[in-house]
Residue frames as qw, qx, qy, qz and C-alpha x, y, z in Angstrom:
[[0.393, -0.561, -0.715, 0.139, 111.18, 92.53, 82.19],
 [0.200, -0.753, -0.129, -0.614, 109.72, 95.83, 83.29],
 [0.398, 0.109, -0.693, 0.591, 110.82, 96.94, 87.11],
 [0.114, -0.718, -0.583, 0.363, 108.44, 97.72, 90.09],
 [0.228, -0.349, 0.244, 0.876, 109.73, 101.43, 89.03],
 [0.019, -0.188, 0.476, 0.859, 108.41, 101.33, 85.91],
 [0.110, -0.529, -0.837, -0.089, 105.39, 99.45, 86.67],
 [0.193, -0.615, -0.543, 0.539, 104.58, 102.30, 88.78],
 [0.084, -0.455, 0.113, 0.879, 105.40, 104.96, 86.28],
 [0.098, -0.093, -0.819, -0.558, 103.64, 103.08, 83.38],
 [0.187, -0.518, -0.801, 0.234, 100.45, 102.78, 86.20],
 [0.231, -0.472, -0.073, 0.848, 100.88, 106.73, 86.77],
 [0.054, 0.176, -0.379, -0.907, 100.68, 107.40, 83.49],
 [0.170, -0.316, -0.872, -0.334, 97.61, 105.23, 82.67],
 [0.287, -0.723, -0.536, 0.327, 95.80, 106.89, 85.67],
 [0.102, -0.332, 0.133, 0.928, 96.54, 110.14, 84.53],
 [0.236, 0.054, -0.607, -0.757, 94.93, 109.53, 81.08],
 [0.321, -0.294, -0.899, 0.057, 92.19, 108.10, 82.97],
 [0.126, -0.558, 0.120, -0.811, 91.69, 110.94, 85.12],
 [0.664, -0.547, -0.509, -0.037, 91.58, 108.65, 88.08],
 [0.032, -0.870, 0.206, -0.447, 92.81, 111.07, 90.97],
 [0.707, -0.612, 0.303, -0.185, 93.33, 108.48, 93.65],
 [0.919, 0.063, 0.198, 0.334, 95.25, 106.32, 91.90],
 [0.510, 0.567, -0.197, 0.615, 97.74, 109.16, 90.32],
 [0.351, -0.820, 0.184, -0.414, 97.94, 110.51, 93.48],
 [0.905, -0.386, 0.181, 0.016, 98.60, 107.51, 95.50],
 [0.804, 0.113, 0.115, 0.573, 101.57, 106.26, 93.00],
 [0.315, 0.739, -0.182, 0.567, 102.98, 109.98, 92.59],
 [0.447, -0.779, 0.298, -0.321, 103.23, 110.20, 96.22],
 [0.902, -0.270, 0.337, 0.004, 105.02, 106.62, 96.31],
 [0.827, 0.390, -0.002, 0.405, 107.14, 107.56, 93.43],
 [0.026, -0.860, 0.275, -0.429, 108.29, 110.85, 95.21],
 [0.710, -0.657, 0.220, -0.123, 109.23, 108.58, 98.10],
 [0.885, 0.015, 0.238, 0.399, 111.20, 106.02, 96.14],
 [0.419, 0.789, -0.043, 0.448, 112.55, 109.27, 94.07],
 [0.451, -0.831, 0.213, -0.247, 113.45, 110.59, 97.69],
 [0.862, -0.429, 0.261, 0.067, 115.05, 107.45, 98.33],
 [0.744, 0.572, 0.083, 0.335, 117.11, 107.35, 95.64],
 [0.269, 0.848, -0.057, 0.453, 118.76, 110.95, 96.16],
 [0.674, -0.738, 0.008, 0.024, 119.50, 109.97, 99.73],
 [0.786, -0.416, 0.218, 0.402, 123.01, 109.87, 100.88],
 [0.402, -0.416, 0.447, 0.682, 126.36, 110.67, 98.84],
 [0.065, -0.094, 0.781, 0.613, 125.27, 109.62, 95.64],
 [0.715, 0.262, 0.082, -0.643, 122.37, 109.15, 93.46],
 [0.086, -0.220, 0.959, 0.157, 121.43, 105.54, 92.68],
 [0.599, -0.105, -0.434, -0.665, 118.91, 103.48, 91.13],
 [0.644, -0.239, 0.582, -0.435, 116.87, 101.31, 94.12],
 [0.083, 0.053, -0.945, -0.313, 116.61, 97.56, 92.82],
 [0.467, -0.385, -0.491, -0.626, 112.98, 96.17, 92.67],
 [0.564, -0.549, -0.576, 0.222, 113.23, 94.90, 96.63],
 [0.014, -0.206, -0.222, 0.953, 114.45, 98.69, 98.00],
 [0.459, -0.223, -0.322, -0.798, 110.94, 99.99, 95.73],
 [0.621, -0.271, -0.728, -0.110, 108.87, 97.24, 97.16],
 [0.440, -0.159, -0.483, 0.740, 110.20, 97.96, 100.70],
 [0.151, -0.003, 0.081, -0.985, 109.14, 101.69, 100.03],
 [0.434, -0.168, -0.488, -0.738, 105.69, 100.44, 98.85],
 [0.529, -0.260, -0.703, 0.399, 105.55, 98.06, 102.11],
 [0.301, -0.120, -0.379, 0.867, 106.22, 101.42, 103.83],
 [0.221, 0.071, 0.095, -0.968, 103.75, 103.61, 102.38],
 [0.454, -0.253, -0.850, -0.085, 101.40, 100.43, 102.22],
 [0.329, -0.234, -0.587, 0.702, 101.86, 100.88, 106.53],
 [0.062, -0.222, -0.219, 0.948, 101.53, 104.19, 106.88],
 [0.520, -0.338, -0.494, -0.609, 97.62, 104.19, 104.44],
 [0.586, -0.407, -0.692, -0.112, 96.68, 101.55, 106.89],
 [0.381, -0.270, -0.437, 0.769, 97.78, 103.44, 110.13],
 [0.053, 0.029, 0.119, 0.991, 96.35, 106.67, 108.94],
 [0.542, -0.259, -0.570, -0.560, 92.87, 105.23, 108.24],
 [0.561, -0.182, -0.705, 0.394, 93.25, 103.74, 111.82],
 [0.159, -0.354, -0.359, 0.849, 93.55, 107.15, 113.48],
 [0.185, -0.202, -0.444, -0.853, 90.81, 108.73, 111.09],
 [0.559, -0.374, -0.670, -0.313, 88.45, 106.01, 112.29],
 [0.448, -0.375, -0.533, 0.612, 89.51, 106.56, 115.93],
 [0.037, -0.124, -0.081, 0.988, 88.84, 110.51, 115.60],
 [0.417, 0.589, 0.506, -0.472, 85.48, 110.00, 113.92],
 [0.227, 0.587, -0.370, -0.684, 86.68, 111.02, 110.60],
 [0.762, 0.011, 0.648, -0.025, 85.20, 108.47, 108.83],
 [0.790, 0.536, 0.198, 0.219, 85.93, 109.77, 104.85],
 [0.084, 0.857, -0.508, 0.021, 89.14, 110.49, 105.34],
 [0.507, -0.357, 0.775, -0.120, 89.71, 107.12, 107.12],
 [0.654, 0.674, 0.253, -0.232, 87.79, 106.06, 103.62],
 [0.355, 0.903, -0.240, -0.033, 90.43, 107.70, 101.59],
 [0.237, -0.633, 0.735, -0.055, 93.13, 106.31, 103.44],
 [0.777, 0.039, 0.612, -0.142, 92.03, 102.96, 102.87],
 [0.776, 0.592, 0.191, 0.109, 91.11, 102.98, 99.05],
 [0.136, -0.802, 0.581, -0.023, 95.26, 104.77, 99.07],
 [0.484, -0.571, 0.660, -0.069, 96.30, 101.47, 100.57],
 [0.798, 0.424, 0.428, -0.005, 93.98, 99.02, 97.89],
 [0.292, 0.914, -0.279, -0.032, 96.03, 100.95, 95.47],
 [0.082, 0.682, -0.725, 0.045, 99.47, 99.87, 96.87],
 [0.741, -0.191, 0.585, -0.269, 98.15, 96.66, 97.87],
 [0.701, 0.677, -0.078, -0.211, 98.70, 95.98, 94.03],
 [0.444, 0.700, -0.547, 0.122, 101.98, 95.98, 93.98],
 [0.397, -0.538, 0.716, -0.203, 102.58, 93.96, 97.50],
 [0.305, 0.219, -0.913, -0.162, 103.24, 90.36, 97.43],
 [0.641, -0.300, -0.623, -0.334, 100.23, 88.03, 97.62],
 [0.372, -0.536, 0.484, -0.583, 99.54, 88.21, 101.38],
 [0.171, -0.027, -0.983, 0.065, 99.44, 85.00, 103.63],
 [0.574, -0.382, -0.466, -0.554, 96.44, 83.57, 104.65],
 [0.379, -0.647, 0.426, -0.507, 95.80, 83.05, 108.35],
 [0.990, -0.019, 0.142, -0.015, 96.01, 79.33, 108.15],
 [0.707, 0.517, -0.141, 0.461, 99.56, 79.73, 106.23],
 [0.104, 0.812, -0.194, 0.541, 100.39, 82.03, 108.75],
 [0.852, -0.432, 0.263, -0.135, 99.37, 79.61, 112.06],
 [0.996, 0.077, -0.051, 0.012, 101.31, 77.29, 110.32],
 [0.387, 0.693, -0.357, 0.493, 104.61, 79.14, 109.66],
 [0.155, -0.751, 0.228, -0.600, 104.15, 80.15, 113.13],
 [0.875, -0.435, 0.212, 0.009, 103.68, 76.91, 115.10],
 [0.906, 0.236, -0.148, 0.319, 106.88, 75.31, 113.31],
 [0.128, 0.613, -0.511, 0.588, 108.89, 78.43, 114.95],
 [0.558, -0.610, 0.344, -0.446, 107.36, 77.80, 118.03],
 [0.971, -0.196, 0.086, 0.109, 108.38, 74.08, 117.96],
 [0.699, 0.444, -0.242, 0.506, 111.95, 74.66, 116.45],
 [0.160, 0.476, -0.520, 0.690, 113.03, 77.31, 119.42],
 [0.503, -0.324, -0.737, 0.314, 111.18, 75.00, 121.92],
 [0.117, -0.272, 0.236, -0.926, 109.80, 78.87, 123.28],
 [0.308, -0.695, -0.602, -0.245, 106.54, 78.96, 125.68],
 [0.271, -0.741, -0.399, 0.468, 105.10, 81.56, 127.17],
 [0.238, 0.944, 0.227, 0.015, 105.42, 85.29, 126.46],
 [0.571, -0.680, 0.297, 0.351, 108.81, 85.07, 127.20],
 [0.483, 0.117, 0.663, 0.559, 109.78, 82.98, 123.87],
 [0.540, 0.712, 0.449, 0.026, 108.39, 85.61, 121.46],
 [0.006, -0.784, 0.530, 0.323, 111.50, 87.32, 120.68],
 [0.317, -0.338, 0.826, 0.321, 113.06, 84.26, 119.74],
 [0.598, 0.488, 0.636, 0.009, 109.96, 82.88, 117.62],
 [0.285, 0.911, 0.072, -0.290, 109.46, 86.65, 116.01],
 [0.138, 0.630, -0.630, -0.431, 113.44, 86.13, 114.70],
 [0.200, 0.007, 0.900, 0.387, 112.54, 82.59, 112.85],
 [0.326, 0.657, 0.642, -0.226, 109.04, 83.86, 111.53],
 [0.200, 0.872, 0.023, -0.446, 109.83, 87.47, 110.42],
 [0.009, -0.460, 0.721, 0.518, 112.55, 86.39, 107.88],
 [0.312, 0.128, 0.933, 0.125, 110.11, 83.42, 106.35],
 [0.229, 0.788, 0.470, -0.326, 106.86, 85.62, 106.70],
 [0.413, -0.078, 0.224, 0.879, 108.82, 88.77, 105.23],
 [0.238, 0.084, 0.037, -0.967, 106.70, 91.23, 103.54],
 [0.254, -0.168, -0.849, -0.431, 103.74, 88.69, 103.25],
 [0.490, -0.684, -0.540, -0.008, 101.78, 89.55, 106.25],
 [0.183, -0.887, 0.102, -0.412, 101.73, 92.94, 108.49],
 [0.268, 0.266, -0.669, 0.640, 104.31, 92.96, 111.43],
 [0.500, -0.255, 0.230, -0.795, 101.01, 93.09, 113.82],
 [0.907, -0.060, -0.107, -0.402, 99.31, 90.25, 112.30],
 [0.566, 0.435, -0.656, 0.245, 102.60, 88.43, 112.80],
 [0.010, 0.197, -0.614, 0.765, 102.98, 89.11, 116.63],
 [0.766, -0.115, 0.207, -0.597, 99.20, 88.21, 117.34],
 [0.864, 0.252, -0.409, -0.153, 99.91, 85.00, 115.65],
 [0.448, 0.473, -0.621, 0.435, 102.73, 84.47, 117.80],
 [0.339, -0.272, 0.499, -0.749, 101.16, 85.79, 121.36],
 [0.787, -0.023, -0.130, -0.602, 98.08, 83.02, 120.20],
 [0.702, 0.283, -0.645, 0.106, 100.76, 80.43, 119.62],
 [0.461, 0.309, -0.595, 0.582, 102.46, 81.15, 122.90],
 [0.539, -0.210, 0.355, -0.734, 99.31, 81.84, 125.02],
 [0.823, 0.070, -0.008, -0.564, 98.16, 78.29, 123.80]]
């Protein structure tokens, strides 16, 4: 079975020979990160497929943030760029939830730690964020919650 790793290098290479720039870009910049990550600390080690993921999570984020502040400045193809970046990594993330899947996840916290009000959303956020995990943004998560707990 082929690893995220190699998916990414095997993806690289196809998009090379393609001459698609955004795509080799996007994954060379996301393999330099995981390469980064790798080299970190004492030793060099090989990341398993959930450390890569993680990274791709990360630089997932950081597309969608960027494109945020693009659009806020006025910059609207850059904020463009940033996006089609993120479609790119969005490849590799796990199938996102659907807001209905997500309500749903969320009321059952809210009934299991008996929370209301804005107070209880610490305690929901720790029985959601382990269930939810890399299936849904850390934003959309916390609206879901505030809706739950405002209602």
């Amino acid at each position: 079975m082929t690893t995220l790793k190699e998916q990414l290098q095997e993806d690289l290479t196809a998009a090379i020979k393609a001459r698609d720039e955004l795509v080799s870009s996007t994954i060379r910049l996301t393999l330099s990160a995981v390469t980064s990550e790798e080299v970190a600390g004492l030793e060099k080690r090989v990341l398993s497929d959930d450390e890569v993921l993680k990274i791709v999570v990360r630089e997932a984020k950081k597309r969608r943030e960027a494109a945020d502040a693009f659009e806020k400045a006025g910059r609207a193809e850059s904020a463009a760029r940033e996006k089609a970046e993120g479609e790119v990594l969005a490849r590799y993330l796990p199938q996102q939830l659907t807001d209905e899947e997500l309500t749903a996840i969320v009321a059952a916290a809210v009934a299991e730690s008996g929370a209301s009000g804005p107070q209880g959303m610490g305690a929901v956020m720790k029985i959601v964020r382990p269930q939810v995990g890399d299936r849904a943004d850390g934003n959309r998560v916390a609206a879901a919650v505030k809706a739950a707990l405002a209602g």
